[in-house]
C-alpha positions as CSV (number, residue, x, y, z in Angstrom):
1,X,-9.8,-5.0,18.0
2,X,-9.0,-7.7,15.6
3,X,-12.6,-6.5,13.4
4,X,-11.0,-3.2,13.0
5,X,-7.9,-4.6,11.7
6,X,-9.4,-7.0,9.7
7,X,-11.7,-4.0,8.2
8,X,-7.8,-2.3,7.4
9,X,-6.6,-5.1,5.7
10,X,-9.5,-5.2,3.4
11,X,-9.5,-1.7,2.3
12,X,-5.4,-1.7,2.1
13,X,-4.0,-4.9,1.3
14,X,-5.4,-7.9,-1.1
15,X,-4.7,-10.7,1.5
16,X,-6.2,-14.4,1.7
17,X,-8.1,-14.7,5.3
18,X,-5.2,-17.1,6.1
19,X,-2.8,-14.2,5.5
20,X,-4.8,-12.3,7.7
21,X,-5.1,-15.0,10.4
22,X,-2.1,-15.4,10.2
23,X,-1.4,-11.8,11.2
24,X,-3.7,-11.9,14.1
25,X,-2.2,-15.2,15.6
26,X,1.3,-13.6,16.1
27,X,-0.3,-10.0,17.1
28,X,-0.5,-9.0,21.2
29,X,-4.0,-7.0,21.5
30,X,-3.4,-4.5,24.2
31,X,-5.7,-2.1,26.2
32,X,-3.8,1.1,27.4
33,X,-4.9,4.2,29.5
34,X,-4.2,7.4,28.4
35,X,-0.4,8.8,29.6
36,X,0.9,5.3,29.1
37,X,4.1,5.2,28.2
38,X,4.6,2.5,25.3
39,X,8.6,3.4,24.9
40,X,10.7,5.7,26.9
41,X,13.9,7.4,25.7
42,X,16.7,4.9,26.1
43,X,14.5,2.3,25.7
44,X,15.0,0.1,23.1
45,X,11.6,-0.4,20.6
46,X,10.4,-3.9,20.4
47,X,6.8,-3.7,18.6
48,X,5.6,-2.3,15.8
49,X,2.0,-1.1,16.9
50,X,-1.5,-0.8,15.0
51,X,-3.6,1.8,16.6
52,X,-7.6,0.3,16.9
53,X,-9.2,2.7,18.4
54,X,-7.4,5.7,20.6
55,X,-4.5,8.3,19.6
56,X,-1.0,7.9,20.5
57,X,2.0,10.1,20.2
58,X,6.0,10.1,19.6
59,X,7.9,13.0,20.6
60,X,11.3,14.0,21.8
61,X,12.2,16.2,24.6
62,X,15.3,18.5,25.1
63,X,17.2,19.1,27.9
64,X,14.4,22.4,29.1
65,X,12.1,19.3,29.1
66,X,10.2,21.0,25.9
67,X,8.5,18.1,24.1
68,X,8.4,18.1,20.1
69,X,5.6,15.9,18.5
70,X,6.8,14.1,15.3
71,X,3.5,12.1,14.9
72,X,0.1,11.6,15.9
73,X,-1.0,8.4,15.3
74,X,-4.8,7.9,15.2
75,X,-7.4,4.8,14.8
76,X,-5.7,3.0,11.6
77,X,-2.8,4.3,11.7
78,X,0.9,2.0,12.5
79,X,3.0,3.2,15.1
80,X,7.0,2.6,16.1
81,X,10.0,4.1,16.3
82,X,11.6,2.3,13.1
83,X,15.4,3.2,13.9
84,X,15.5,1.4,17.8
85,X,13.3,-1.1,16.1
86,X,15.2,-2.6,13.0
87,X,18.9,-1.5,14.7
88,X,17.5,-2.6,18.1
89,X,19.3,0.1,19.4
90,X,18.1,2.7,22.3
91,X,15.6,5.1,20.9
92,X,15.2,9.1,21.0
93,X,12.0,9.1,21.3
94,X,9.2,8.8,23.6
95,X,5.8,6.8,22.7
96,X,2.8,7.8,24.5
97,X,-1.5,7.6,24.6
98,X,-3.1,10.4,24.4
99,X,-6.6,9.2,25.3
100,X,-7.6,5.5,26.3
101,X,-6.0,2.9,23.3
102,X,-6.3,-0.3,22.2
103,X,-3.7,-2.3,20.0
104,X,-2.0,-4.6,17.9
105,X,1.6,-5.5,18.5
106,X,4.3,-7.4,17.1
107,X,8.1,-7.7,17.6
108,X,10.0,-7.5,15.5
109,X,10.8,-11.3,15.2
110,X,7.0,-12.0,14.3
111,X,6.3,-9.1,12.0
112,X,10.0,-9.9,9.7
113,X,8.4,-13.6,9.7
114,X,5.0,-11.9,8.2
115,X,7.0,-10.3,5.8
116,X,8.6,-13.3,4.8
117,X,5.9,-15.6,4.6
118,X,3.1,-12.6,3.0
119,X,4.4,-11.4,0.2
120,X,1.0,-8.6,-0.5
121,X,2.2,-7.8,3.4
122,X,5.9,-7.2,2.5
123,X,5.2,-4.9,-1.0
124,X,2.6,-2.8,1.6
125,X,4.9,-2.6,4.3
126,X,7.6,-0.9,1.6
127,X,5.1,1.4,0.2
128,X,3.9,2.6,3.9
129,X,7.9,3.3,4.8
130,X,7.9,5.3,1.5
131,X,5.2,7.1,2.1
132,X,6.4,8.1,5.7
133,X,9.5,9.2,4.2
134,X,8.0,11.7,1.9
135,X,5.6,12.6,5.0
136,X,8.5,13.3,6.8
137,X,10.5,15.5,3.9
138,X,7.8,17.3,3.5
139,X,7.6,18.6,7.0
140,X,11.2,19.5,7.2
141,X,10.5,21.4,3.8
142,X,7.2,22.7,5.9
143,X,9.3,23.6,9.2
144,X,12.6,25.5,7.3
145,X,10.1,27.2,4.6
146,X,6.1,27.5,5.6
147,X,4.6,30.2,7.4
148,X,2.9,28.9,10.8
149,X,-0.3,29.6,8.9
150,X,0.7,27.0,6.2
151,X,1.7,24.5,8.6
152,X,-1.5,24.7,10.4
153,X,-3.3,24.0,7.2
154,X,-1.1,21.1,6.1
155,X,-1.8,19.6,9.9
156,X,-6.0,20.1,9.2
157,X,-5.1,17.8,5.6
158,X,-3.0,15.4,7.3
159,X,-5.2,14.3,10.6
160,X,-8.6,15.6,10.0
161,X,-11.0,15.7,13.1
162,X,-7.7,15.4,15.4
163,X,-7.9,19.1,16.6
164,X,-10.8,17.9,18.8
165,X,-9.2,15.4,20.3
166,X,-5.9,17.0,21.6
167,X,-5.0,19.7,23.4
168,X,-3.2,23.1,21.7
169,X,-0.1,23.0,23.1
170,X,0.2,19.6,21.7
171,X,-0.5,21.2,18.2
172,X,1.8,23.7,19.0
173,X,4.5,21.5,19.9
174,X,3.4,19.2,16.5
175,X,3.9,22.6,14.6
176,X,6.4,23.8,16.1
177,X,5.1,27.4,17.3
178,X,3.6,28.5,20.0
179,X,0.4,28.5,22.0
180,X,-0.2,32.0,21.3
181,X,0.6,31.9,17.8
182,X,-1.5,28.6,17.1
183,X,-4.8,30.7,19.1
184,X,-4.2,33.8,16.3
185,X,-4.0,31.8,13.4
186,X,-6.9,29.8,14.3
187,X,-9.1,32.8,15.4
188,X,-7.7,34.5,12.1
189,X,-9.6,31.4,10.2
190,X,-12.8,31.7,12.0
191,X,-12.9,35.4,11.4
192,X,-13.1,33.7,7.5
């Protein structure tokens, strides 16, 4: 687990090996089975997660007990629910594995200390909370405006390979249409 990270850091971030050390000593490694539930609604959010190898998941559910997928989060990818998190306030959402994981975790204590004390750390956290916000803009642009078509495409750019690893009506529910619809549009591509 800590190779793989270690391999991140390297391609993301220009950090000393004590940086990185540093990183590691104050991270939890952790081994979960698929369907494990790393936050539940009402829960409050105390880690921010780096995904190793496996797929997670955060979603919300309504009161039908329909789930809708905000984000897959793949091998090198961070994972949290950032409002419970910094507010440490009960969260909305749900955080689950999709298949077998392994991570890195911090609370939030450890990971505001990294900040702190890693500057490189602190000016690639900001930029990674920028980018998630223009991710997120542009999928509420993508869910009032794209045709389920377009949003299928846009979910191919953003997670490559992923459609192998999860089930359709996760897709669906990612997408926000339905089983049916997501089968047409992607038999309408292989007819291509």
């Amino acid at each position: 687990m800590q190779a793989a990270f270690q391999e991140y850091i390297r391609q993301h971030i220009s950090l000393s090996d004590q940086d990185v050390q540093l990183m590691l000593s104050l991270a939890t490694e952790q081994k979960v089975s698929k369907k494990t539930f790393l936050l539940r609604e009402g829960e409050v959010c105390r880690h921010k997660m780096f995904v190793t190898g496996g797929l997670l998941r955060i979603y919300r559910t309504r009161e039908d007990g329909s789930e809708h997928i905000i984000q897959f989060s793949p091998e090198q990818y961070w994972c949290t629910e950032p409002e419970s998190l910094n507010k440490q306030t009960p969260s909305s959402y749900y955080i689950d594995a999709v298949e077998d994981s392994h991570l890195l975790q911090w609370t939030k204590k450890d990971f505001d200390h990294l900040n702190a004390n890693i500057p490189g750390l602190k000016a690639y956290s900001e930029g990674i909370i920028a980018h998630n916000m223009d991710l997120h803009r542009q999928r509420i642009f993508s869910a009032i405006s794209a045709t389920p078509e377009e949003k299928y495409d846009e979910f191919m750019r953003v997670y490559p390979g992923l459609l192998s690893r999860i089930p359709l009506h996760m897709v669906a529910s990612y997408l926000g249409v339905s089983v049916k619809t997501l089968t047409r549009i992607r038999h309408a591509q292989l007819q291509r």
